[in-house]
C-alpha positions in Angstrom: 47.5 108.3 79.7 44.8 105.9 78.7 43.8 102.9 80.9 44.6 100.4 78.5 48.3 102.1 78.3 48.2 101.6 82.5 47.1 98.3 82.1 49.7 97.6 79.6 52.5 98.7 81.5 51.4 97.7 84.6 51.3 94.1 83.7 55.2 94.9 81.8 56.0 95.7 85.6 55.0 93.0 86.8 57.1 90.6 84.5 59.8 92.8 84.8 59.6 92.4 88.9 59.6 88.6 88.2 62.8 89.0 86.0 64.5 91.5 88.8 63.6 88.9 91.4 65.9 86.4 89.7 68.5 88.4 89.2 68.1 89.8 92.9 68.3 86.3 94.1 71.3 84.9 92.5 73.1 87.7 94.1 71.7 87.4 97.6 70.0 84.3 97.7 73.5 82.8 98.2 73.8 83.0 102.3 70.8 82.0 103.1 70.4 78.2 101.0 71.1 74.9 101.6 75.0 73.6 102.4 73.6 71.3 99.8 73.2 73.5 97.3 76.6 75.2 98.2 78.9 71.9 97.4 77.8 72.0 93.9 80.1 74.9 93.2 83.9 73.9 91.8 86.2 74.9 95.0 83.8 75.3 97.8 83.4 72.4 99.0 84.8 72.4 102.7 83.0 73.8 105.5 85.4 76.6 105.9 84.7 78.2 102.5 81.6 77.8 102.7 81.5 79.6 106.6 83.7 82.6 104.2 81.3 82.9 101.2 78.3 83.5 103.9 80.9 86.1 105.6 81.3 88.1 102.3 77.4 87.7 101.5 76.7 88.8 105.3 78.4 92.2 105.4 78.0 92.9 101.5 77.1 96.4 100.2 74.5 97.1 97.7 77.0 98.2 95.0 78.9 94.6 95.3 75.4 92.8 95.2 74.0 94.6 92.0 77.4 94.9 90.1 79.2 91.0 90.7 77.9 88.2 90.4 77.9 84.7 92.7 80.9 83.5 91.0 82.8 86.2 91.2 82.5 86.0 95.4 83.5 81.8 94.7 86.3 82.8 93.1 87.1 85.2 95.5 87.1 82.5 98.2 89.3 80.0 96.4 91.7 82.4 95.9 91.8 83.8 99.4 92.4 79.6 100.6 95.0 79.3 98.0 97.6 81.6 100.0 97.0 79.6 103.1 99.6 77.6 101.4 102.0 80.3 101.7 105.2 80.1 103.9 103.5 82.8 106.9 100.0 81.1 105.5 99.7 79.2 108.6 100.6 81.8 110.9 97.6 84.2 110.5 95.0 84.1 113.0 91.1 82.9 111.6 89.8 86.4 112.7 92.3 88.4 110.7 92.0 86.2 107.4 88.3 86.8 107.5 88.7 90.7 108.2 91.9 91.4 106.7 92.9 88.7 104.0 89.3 87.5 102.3 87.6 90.6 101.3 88.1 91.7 97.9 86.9 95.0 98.9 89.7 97.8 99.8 87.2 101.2 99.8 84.9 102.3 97.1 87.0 100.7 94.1 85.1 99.1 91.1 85.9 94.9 91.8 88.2 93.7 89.8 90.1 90.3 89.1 93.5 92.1 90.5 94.1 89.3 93.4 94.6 86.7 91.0 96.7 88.7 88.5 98.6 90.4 91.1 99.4 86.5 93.1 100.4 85.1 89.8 103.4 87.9 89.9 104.2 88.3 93.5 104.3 84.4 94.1 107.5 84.0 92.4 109.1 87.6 94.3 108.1 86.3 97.7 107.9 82.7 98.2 111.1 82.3 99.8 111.2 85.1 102.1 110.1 85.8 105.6 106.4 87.7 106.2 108.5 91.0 106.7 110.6 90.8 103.7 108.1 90.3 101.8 106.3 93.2 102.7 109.0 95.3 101.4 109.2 93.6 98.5 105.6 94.0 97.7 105.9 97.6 98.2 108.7 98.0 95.8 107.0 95.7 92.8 104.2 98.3 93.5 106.3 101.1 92.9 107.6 99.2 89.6 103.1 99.4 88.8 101.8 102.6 90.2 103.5 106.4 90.9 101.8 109.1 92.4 99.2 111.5 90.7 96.3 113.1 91.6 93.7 112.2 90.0 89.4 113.0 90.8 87.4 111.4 93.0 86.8 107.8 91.4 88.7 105.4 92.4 89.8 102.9 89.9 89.9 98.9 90.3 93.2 97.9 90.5 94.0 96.6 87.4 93.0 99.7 86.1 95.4 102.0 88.1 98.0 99.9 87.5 97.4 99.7 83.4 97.4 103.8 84.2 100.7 103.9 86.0 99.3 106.6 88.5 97.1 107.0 91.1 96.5 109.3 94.2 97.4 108.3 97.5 93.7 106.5 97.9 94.1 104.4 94.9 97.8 103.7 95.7 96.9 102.2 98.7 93.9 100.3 97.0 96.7 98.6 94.8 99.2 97.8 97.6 96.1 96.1 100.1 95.1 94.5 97.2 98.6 92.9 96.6 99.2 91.7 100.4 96.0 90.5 100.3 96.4 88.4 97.1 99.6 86.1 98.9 98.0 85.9 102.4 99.4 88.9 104.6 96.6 90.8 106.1 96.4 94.4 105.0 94.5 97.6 105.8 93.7 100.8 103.8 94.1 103.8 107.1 93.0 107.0 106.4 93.7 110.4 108.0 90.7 111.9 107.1 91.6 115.5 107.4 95.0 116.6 108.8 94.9 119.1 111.5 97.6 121.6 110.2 96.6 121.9 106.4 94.0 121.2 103.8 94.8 117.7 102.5 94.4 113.9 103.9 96.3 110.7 103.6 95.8 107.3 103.0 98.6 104.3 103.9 98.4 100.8 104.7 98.8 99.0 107.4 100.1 95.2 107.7 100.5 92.3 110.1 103.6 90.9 110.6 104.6 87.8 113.3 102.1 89.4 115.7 101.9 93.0 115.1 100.5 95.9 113.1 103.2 98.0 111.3 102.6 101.1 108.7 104.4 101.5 105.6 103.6 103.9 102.1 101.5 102.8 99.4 104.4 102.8 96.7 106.3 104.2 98.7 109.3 101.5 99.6 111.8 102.0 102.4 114.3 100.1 104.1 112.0 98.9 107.0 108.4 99.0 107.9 107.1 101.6 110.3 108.7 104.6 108.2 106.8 107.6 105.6 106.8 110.9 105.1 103.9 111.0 106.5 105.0 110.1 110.0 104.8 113.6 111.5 102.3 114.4 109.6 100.3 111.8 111.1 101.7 113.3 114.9 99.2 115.7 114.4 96.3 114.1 113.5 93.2 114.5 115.0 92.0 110.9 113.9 93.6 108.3 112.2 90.9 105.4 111.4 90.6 102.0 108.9 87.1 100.7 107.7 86.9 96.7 108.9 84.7 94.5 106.6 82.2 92.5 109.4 82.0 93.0 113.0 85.1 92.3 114.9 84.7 90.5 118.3 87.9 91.4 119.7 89.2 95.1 118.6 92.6 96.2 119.4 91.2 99.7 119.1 88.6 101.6 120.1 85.5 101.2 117.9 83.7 104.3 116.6 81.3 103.0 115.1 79.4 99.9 112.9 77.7 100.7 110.5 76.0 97.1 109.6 78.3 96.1 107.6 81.8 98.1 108.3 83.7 98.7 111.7 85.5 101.6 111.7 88.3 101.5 114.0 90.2 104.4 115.9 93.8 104.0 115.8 95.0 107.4 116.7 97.1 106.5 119.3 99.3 104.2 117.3 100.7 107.6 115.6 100.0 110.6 118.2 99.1 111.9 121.8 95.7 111.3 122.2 92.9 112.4 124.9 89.5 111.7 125.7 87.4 114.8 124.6 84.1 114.6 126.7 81.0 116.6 125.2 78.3 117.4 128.2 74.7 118.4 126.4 72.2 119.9 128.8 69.0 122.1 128.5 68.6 125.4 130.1 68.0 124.2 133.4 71.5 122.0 133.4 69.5 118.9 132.9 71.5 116.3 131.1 70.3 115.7 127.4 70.1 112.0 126.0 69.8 111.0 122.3 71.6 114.2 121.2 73.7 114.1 118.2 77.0 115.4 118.4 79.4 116.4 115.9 83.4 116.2 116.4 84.7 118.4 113.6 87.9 119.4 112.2 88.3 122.8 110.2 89.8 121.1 106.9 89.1 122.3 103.4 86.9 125.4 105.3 84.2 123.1 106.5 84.1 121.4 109.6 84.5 117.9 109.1 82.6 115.6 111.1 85.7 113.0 112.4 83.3 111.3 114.5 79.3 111.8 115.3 78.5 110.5 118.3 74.7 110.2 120.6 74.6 111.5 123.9 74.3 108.5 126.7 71.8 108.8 129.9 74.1 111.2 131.4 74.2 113.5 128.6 77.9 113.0 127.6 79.8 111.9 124.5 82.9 111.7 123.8 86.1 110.9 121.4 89.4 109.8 121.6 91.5 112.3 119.4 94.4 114.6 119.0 95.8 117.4 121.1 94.2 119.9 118.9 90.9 122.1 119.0 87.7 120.3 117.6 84.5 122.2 116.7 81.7 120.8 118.5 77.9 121.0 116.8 75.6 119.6 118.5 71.9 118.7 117.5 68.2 117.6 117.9 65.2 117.4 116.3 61.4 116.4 117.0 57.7 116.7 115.9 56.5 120.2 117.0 54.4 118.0 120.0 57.4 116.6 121.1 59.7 119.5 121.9 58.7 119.9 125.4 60.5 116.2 126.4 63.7 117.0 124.6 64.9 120.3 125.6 62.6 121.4 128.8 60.7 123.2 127.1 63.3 125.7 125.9 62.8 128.1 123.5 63.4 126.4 119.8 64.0 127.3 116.2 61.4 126.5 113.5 63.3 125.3 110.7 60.7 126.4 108.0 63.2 126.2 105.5 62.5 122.3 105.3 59.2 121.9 104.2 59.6 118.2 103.7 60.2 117.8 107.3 56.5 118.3 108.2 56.6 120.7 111.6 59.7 119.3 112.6 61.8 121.6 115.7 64.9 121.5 115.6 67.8 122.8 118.7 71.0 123.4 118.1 74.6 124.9 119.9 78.0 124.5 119.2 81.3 126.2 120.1 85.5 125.4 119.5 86.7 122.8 122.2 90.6 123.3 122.6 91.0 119.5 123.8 94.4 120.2 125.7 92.7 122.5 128.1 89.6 121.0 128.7 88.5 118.2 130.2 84.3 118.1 129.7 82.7 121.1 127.3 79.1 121.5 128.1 76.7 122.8 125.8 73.6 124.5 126.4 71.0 122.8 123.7 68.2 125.8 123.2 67.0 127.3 120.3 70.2 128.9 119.0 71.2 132.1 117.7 73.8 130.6 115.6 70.9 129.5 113.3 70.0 133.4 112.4 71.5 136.6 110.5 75.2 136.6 112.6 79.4 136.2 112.3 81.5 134.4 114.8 85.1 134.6 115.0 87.5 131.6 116.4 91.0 130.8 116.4 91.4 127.0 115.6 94.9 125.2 116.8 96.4 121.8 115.6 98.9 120.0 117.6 102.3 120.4 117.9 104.2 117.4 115.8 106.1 115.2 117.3 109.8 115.4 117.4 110.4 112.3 115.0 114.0 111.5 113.5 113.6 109.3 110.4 117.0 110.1 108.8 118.8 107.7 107.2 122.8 107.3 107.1 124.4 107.8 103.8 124.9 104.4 102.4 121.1 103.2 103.7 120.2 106.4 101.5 121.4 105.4 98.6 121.1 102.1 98.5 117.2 103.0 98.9 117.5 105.5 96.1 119.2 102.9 94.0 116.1 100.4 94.1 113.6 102.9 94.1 115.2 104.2 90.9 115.2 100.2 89.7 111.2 100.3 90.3 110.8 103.1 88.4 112.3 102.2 85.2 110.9 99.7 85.2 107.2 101.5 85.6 108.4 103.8 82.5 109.5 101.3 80.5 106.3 98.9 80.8 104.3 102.1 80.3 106.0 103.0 77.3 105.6 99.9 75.6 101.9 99.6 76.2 99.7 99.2 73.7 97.2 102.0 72.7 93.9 101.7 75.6 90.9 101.0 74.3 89.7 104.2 73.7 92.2 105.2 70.6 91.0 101.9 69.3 87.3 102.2 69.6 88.2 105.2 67.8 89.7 103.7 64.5 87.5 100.8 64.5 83.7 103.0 64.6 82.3 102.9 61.2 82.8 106.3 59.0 79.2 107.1 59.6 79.7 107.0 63.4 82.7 108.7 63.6 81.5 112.4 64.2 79.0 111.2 67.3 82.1 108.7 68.4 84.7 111.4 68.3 82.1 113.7 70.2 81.5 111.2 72.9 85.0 110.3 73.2 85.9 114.7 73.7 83.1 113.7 76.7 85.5 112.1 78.8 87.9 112.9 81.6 91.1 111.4 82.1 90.4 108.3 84.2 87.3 107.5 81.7 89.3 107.8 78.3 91.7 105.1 79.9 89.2 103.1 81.2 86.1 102.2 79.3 86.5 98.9 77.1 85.3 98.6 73.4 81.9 97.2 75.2 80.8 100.3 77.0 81.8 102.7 74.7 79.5 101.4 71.7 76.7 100.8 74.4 77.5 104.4 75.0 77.6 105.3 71.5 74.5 103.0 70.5 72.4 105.2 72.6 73.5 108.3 71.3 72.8 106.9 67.5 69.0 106.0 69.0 68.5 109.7 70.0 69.3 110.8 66.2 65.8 111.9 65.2 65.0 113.7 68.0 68.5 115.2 68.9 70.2 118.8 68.5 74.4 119.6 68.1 74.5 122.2 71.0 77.1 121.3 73.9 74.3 121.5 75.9 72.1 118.7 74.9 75.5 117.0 74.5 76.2 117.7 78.1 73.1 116.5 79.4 71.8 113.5 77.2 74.5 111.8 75.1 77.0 112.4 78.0 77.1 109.1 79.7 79.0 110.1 82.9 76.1 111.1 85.8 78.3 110.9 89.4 81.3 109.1 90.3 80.0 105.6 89.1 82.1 103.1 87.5 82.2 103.6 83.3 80.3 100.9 82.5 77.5 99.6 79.9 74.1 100.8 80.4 72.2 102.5 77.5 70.9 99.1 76.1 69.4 98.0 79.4 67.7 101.0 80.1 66.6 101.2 76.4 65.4 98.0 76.7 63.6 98.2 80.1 61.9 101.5 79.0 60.5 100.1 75.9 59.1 97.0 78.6 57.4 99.6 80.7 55.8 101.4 77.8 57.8 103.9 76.1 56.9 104.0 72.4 59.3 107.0 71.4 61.9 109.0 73.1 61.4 112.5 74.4 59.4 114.0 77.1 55.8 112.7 76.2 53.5 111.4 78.9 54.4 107.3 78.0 58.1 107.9 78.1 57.7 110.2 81.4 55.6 107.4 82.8 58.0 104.8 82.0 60.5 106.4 84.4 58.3 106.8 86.9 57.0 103.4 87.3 61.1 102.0 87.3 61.7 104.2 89.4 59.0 103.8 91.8 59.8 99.8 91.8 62.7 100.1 93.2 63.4 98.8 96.5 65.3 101.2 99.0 67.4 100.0 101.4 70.0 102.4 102.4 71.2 100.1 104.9 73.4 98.0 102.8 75.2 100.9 101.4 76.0 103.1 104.9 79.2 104.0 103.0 77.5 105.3 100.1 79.6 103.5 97.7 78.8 104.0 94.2 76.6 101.4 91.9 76.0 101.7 88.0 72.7 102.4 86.8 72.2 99.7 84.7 73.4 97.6 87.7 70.9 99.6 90.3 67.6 99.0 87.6 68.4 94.9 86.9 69.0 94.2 91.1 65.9 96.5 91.1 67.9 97.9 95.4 68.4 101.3 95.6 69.4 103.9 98.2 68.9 107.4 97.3 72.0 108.2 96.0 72.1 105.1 93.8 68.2 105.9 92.8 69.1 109.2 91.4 72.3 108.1 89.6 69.3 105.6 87.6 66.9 108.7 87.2 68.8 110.7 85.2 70.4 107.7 83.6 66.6 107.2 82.5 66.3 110.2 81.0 69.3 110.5 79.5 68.2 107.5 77.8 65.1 108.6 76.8 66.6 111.8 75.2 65.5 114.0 78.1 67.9 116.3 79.5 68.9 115.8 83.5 71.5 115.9 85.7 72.5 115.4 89.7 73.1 119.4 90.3 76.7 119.4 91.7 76.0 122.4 94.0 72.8 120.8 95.7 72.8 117.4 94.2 69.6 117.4 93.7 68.1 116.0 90.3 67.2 118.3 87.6 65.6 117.8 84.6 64.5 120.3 82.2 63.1 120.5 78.6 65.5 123.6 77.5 67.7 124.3 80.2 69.3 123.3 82.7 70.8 125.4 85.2 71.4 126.6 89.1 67.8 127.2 88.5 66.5 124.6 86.9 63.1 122.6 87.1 64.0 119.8 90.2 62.7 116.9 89.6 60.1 115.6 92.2 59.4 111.9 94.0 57.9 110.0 90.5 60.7 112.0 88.3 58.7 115.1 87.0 60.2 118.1 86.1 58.4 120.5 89.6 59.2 124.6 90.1 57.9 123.7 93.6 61.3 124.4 95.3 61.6 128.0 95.9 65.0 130.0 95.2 66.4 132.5 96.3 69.4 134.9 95.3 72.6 135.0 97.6 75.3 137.1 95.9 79.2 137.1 97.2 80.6 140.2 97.4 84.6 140.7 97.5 87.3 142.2 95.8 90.6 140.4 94.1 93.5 140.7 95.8 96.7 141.5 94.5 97.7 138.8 92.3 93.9 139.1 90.9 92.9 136.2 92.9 89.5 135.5 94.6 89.1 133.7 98.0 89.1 129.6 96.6 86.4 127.6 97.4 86.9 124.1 99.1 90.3 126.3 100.8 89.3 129.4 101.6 85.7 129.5 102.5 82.6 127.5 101.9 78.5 127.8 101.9 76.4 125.1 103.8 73.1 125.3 104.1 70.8 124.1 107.4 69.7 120.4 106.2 67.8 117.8 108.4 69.2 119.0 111.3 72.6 119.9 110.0 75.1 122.1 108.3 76.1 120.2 104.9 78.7 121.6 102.3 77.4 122.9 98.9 79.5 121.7 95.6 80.7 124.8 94.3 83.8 123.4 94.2 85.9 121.9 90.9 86.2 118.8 92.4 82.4 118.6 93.0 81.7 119.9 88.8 80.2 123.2 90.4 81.6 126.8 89.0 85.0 128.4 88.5 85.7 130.8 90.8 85.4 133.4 88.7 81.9 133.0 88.1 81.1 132.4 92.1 81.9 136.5 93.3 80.0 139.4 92.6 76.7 137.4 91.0 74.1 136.1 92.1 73.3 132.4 92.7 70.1 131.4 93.0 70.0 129.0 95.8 66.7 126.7 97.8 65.2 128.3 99.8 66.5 128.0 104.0 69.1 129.0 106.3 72.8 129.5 105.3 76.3 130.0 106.9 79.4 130.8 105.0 82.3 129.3 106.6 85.8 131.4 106.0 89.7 130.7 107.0 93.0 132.3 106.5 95.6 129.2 108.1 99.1 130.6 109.8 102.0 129.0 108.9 102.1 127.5 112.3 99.0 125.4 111.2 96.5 127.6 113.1 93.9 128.9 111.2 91.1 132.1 112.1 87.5 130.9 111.3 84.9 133.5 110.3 80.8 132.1 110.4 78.7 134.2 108.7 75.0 133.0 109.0 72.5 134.2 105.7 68.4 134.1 106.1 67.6 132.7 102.5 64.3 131.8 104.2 62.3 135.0 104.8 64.9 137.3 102.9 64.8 137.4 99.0 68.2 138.2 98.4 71.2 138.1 100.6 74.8 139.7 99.8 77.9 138.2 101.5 80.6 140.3 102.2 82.1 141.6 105.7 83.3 137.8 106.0 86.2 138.6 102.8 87.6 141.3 105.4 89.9 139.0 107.5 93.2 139.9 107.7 
């Protein structure tokens, strides 16, 4: 590039910072100015609101900052005062409106105006009734709005589930938080993470009544609180936990951890038997390890999932409160090469050479199953572990026994349940089946002939959730950048795929082609395509971007038109923008759903393909190599399934972490994912296989693959458990 092109776009950068640095500061600038200033704003004008808007500024994450503006978070506030005037208004405690009654925020939702909608109908339904009637009632109008389905892993605002009519048990339970919330009854999304005794999870709310925390079903009306099918289920469970917006001073539950912004609460022992599990981390000589990471997992979906993580204290121990089940216990370190000797005594350690990027890093690791029933303390010996080399393990995991639970109801209580649960439904069906056409179909009929081709294309681009969803406005942003790319396009699926398909991660469908357009032509770009001034555009956005992974610790998602104007970032918000760039720019990319790292490439794109390095350039720096799984169908024809049978993680920072082969994660069908080879990065691999008993116990294989030194590996002694 010539000087006078740096020149050029350097000084574009620089007005574009300025304009970032507005836009930044009307969304964060907010806590931190005068009282003055706030009682200019119509409905904040009392002390108390004011002390709530800094609350919801205070413990904020990134995507709520980039994607909502200031007066959204007003509004927010003077609806959450409004249902002070409530009948039970008066009643809740300061602490739990601020945690459990102001946040707009259930999980990882898109924000949407759903309290206000949602306190317009219920006010009527419930303004005469006690706190704990209403409650029920709530949960039967949102049986009337929402049924279950499951759907993928975006979770819809609100509104939008209800428009749907469906939702899985996460976005049910966004709905119904959402709805107690809007009239001033504090509510909670609680999460079994993983059940102990079968691949799946759960989400249900929580509420609090005259006093006390009770559980009911999203959707999911009965005749009293503190009654699902889930309550057995939940007997099990090895943790039961709930995400608490702020830091609370007085928990009625053990705390496992805060985040900066989020509590996360352990309320096992509401549901199930519980015990302390103790973890004891020494070196070779039995002295007591501090600092160490230690992982609490589960054996769910054939990975172990990490319930809690927890660092050792000065005594070398660390430990959860959890189910009577058996945990799998990782634990690990890592150092500079010059300072091994003070971690582990100078024990032998394992180079992890695999991670170039880590720069000479050591890292120790051990771990074994901890059958928490009959053991009080597990102690670990941290060394340089053979678990990290060519090996197979064998374990037999156990869950807990459920327990004994009677939640039958007489005859008449039955059917007077059925009765108004077959009331809600109708009239879910019949409001569904009056509904307009979505916005999609007419997007559709309104595109002018010339567009219709590209439209009708785009449109075949969507799932499900995306079809209902996007309004008029992002679909002919959407289908404004794909009639931009005209000159320098091609018809295959796969430039389709990878440029004109809009949808990158699990971001919300929203507007973003004319921004980026826009902000690429600022920083230089004369012409789409992959030439050194479009290349370098993407670069320099890229590289102004602020990271601060700290306001997202949840790793909610943000849109990338959202991400570029705040001009914040962490990494997985960085990389939804990257290839949002270069899909933009006509430049084929993607987040690779088996790695998730960003690829970009100028004719393919592929398990192999080009990854795209710090400042966006397509690099072959990252070496691959071949691991090929060998097994035979059974007989139905099947193959093992990924994400239930087995698994492949590969050794990262310190870690085991999950590739996405899976369908959930876009990766292959499992067809294609036996008896071919994958090419894979480079590093050290274990393939994690179950077969679960009908008793709930399961038999773990670990088979442990050298991708590292070895060329090629072939996986197959692991398929032989019977």
């Amino acid at each position: 590039m010539k000087n006078t092109d740096h020149k050029v776009a350097r000084q574009l950068e620089d007005t574009r910072t300025t304009q970032r640095n507005a836009t930044r500061a009307t969304h964060t600038s907010l806590p931190f100015i005068l009282l003055a200033s706030l009682l200019l704003f119509t409905g904040c004008n009392t002390f108390t609101q004011k002390q709530a808007l800094d609350f919801l500024y205070e413990y904020m994450p990134l995507n709520d900052r980039a994607e909502q503006t200031r007066e959204y978070f007003q509004q927010t506030v003077v609806q959450a005062f409004r249902t002070k005037d409530m009948p039970w208004g008066a009643s809740i405690p300061e602490d739990l409106f601020k945690h459990y009654v102001l946040p707009p925020r259930v999980n990882n939702e898109y924000l949407d105006n759903a309290r206000e909608v949602f306190y317009t109908e219920l006010y009527p339904r419930v303004k005469d009734l006690d706190m704990y009637d209403a409650v029920l009632e709530v949960n039967h109008w949102c049986r009337e709005k929402v049924e279950y389905k499951p759907t993928d892993i975006r979770t819809s605002a609100p509104l939008q589930t209800v428009a749907r009519g469906y939702g899985r048990c996460g976005e049910e339970s966004v709905v119904a938080v959402s709805a107690l919330r809007s009239i001033g009854i504090p509510a909670r999304q609680v999460y079994a993470p993983r059940w102990s005794h079968t691949n799946d999870n759960h989400a249900w709310v929580e509420v609090w009544v005259d006093g006390q925390w009770y559980y009911l079903g999203a959707c999911e009306p009965e005749l009293e609180l503190n009654r699902g099918w889930f309550t057995d289920e939940a007997s099990r469970a090895m943790l039961i936990h709930t995400f608490v917006p702020g830091e609370l001073q007085n928990p009625e539950a053990e705390i496992l951890s805060f985040n900066g912004l989020y509590t996360e609460l352990n309320i096992l022992e509401r549901y199930a038997p519980v015990k302390k599990a103790i973890v004891r981390v020494v070196d070779p000589s039995g002295r007591p390890l501090e600092g160490v990471q230690v992982s609490f997992g589960l054996y769910n979906y054939a990975e172990f999932y990490p319930l809690a993580q927890r660092l050792t204290n000065g005594d070398g121990l660390a430990s959860l409160t959890t189910g009577l089940g058996t945990l799998f216990i990782e634990a690990y370190f890592e150092s500079s090469a010059g300072g091994a000797e003070t971690v582990a005594g100078g024990s032998e350690a394992v180079e992890n050479g695999a991670e170039a990027e880590t720069g000479g890093q050591t890292h120790w690791y051990a771990a074994a199953p901890y059958p928490v029933p009959e053991l009080d303390t597990l102690t670990l010996v941290l060394e340089g572990d053979p678990r990290l080399v060519p090996g197979m393990e064998e374990y037999l995991l156990t869950p807990p026994v459920a327990t004994a639970f009677d939640d039958s109801l007489s005859a008449p209580m039955k059917a007077r349940l059925d009765s108004l649960c077959a009331i809600d439904d109708s009239i879910r069906i019949a409001r569904l089946a009056n509904q307009p056409p979505g916005h999609t179909k007419a997007f559709l009929n309104n595109v002018p002939e010339s567009e219709k081709e590209a439209a009708t294309r785009l449109v075949a681009l969507l799932n499900e959730k995306d079809f209902l969803e996007a309004t008029p406005e992002t679909l002919n942003d959407w289908l404004k950048g794909i009639s931009r790319l005209r000159e320098v396009a091609d018809t295959s699926q796969f430039y389709w795929d990878y440029v004109m398909n809009p949808r990158i991660a699990n971001e919300a469908p929203l507007p973003y082609r004319e921004t980026l357009w826009e902000l690429l032509e600022e920083y230089g770009m004369q012409e789409p395509g992959p030439n050194p001034l479009t290349l370098y555009a993407i670069d320099s956005i890229i590289n102004a971007l602020e990271m601060a992974p700290e306001i997202n610790p949840r790793g909610f998602p943000v849109a990338p038109a959202a991400t570029a104007l705040y001009g914040i970032a962490d990494s997985a918000s960085r990389e939804i923008l990257r290839v949002a760039l270069y899909r933009t720019a006509g430049i084929p990319a993607r987040i690779d759903p088996v790695t998730k790292r960003t690829e970009t490439a100028g004719a393919q794109v592929g398990a192999a393909g080009a990854q795209v390095g710090a400042h966006g350039r397509a690099s072959s720096s990252c070496l691959r190599r071949c691991l090929r799984l060998q097994a035979s169908a059974g007989p139905d024809g099947s193959f093992p399934a990924y994400d239930t049978d087995f698994t492949i993680q590969r050794w990262e920072n310190g870690r085991y972490r999950t590739l996405g082969f899976g369908y959930e994660s876009g990766g292959v069908t499992q067809e294609q994912l036996f008896n071919t080879d994958h090419l894979l990065p480079s590093g050290l691999y274990r393939i994690v296989y179950g077969i679960r008993a009908g008793d709930g116990s399961v038999r773990v294989r670990l088979e442990r693959k050298n991708l590292r030194d070895s060329a090629q590996e072939t996986v197959s002694e692991i398929f032989n458990l019977h």
